[in-house]
N, C-alpha and C positions, 0 to 999 in steps of 0.2 A: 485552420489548424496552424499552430505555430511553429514548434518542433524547432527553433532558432535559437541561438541564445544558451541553449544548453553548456554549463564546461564540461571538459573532456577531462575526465578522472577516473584514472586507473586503480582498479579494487584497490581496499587495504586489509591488512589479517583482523579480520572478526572473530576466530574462532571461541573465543572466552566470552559472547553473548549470545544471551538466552531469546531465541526469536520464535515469534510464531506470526503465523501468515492467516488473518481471517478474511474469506472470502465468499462471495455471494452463490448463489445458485443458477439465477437467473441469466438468460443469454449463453447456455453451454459454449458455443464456438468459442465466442468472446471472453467466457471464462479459463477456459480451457489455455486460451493465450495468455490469459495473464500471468495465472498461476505458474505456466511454463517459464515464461521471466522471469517471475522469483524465484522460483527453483535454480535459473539459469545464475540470477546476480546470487544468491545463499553459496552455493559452487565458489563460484568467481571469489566471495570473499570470505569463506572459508569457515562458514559457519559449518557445526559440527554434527547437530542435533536437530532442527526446525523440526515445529507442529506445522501442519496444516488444519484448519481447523474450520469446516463448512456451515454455512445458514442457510437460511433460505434467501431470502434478499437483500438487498443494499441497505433499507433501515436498519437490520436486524446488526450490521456492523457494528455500532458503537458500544451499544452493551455486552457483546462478544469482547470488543477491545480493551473493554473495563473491564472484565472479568478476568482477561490476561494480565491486563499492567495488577491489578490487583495481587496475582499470583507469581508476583516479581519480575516478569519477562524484562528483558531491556530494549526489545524493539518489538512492534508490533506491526504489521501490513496488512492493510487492509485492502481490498480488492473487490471490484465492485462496478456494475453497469445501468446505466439511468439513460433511455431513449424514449425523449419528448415524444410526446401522444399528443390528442386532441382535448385533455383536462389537466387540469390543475396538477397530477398526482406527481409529475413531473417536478416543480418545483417544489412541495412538501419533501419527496424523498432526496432531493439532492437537500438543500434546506439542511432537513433532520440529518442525514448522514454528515454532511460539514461540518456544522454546530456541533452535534454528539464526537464527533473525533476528533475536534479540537478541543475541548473539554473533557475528552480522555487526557489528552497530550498533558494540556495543564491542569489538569484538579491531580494527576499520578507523575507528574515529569518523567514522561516515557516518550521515544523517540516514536513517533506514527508515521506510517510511512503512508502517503494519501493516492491512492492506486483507483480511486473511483473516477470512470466516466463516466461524462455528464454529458451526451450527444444528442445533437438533435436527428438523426440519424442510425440505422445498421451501420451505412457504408463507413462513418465517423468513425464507429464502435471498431470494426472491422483493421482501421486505417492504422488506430492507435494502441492494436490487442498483441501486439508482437506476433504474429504469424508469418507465415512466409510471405506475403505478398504485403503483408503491414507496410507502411512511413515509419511509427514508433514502436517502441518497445515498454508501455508504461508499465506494465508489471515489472519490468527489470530496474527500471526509473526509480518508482516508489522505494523499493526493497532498498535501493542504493542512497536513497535518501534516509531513508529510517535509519542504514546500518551505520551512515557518517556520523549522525546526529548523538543516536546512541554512543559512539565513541565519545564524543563533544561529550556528552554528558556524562561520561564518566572521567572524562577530568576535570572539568568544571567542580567534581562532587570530592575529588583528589586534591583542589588547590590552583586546578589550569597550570599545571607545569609546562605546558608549551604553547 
């Protein structure tokens, strides 16, 4: 687990974008943390309104995500938990969920915020689910990823005034 390397950046005012949070089903604990993150970073930066908006599991994200940037969202999060087993399904679904949400990102130029673990482990899932005994916090990660980018993007679409 890395968790290095991270910058240290303080929210900025989101309030004027339209977010929704899709998240998996599977792994409750570990979702339960995520979604707590994003809810904690949406707070933090001042979103006004967020969807929460549930599937059943981590494949089922990308065409959720598409259905949002569709519906003009400006950031989209998606949340999401994949722990290798002893078959293949492991890499199909991390696979399909990467590919599917970065092909949200760019076939709709919507900011994705990428909140899926890919653990070969619980205790992985566990480490990096923002709970209290967590190392990370990725649900709050992603969310703050999507909400920067989403900004970017709306100036970029303004002229990049700064």
């Amino acid at each position: 687990m890395s968790g290095a390397g991270a910058p240290d950046e303080k929210p900025i005012d989101c309030h004027d974008l339209r977010v929704a949070v899709v998240a998996a089903s599977w792994h409750e604990q570990v979702m339960d943390g995520l979604i707590a993150g994003a809810q904690d970073a949406l707070k933090a930066y001042q979103v006004e309104a967020p969807v929460v908006i549930r599937v059943p599991g981590t494949f089922e994200l990308p065409v959720a995500a598409a259905a949002c940037a569709a519906q003009g969202y400006d950031a989209v999060v998606a949340l999401g938990v994949v722990i290798r087993g002893g078959t293949p399904h492991f890499e199909y679904v991390c696979n399909a969920a990467t590919d599917g949400l970065a092909r949200v990102a760019l076939d709709h130029q919507v900011a994705i915020g990428f909140g899926v673990l890919t653990c070969d482990d619980e205790q992985q899932a566990l480490d990096r689910a923002g709970l209290a005994a967590s190392k990370e916090d990725k649900g709050y990660e992603a969310t703050a990823a999507a909400l920067r980018t989403a900004q970017v993007l709306k100036r970029i679409k303004r002229g990049y005034d700064s």
